[in-house]
C-alpha positions as CSV (number, residue, x, y, z in Angstrom):
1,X,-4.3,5.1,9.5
2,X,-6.3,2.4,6.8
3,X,-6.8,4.8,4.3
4,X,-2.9,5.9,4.2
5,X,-2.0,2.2,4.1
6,X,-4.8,1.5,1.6
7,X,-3.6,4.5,-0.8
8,X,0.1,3.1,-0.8
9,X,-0.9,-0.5,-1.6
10,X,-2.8,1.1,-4.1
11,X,-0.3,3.5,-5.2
12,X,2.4,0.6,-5.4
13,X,0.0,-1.4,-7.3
14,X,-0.3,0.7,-10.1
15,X,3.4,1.2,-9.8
16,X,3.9,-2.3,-10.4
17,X,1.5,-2.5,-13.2
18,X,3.4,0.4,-14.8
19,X,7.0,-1.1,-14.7
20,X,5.1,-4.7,-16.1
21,X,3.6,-2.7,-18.7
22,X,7.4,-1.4,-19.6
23,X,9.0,-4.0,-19.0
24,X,7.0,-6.4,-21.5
25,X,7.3,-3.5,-24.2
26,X,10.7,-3.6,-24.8
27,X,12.2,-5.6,-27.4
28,X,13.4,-8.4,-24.9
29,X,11.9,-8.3,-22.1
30,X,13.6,-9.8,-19.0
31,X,11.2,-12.4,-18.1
32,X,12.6,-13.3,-14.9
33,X,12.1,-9.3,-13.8
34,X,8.5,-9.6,-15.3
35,X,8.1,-12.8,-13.4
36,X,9.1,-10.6,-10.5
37,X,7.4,-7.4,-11.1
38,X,3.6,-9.8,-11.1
39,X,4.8,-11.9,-7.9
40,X,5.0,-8.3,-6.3
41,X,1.8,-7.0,-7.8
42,X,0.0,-9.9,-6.9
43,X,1.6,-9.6,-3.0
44,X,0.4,-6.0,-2.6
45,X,-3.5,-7.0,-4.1
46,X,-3.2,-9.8,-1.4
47,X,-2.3,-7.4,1.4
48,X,-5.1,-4.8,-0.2
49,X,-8.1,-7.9,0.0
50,X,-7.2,-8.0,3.7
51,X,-7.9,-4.5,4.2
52,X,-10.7,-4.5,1.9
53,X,-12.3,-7.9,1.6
54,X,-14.7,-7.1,-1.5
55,X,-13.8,-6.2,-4.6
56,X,-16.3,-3.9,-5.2
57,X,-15.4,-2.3,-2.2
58,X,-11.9,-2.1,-3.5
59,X,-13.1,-0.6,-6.8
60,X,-14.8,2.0,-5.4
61,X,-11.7,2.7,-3.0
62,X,-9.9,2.8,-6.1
63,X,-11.8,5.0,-7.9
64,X,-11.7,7.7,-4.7
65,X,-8.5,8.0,-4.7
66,X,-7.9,8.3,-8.3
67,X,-10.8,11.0,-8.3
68,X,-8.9,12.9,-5.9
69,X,-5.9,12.8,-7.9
70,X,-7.5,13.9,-10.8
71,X,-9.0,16.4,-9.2
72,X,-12.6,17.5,-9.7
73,X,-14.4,16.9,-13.3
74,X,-14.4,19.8,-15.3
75,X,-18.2,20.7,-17.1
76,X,-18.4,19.1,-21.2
77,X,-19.1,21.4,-23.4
């Protein structure tokens, strides 16, 4: 199904951005694994824009699967 392959591309993506995030924290960061780590991320957006040509499209994508992770809001106040 699209929306399976959509939520891993996804899924990975933010994986990606997690381990660059890491990665450039640490004291020395390993720039040819950070080199790495964005040639990945940037592989995985490609292979998302195919599937979802606009990126509004893609943010609201994005922002339906993270909802569903989340789970539903609960009420303020």
């Amino acid at each position: 199904m699209m929306n399976s392959l959509i939520e891993r591309l996804i899924a990975t993506h933010r994986h990606l951005n997690r381990e660059i995030r890491r990665e450039a924290a640490r004291g020395v960061p390993d720039h040819f694994r950070l080199r790495h780590l964005k040639k990945q991320r940037l592989a995985v957006k490609d292979r998302l824009v195919r599937h979802i040509p606009e990126a509004s499209e893609f943010r609201r994508a994005a922002c339906r699967l993270l909802a569903r992770v989340r789970g539903p809001r609960q009420a303020e106040g």
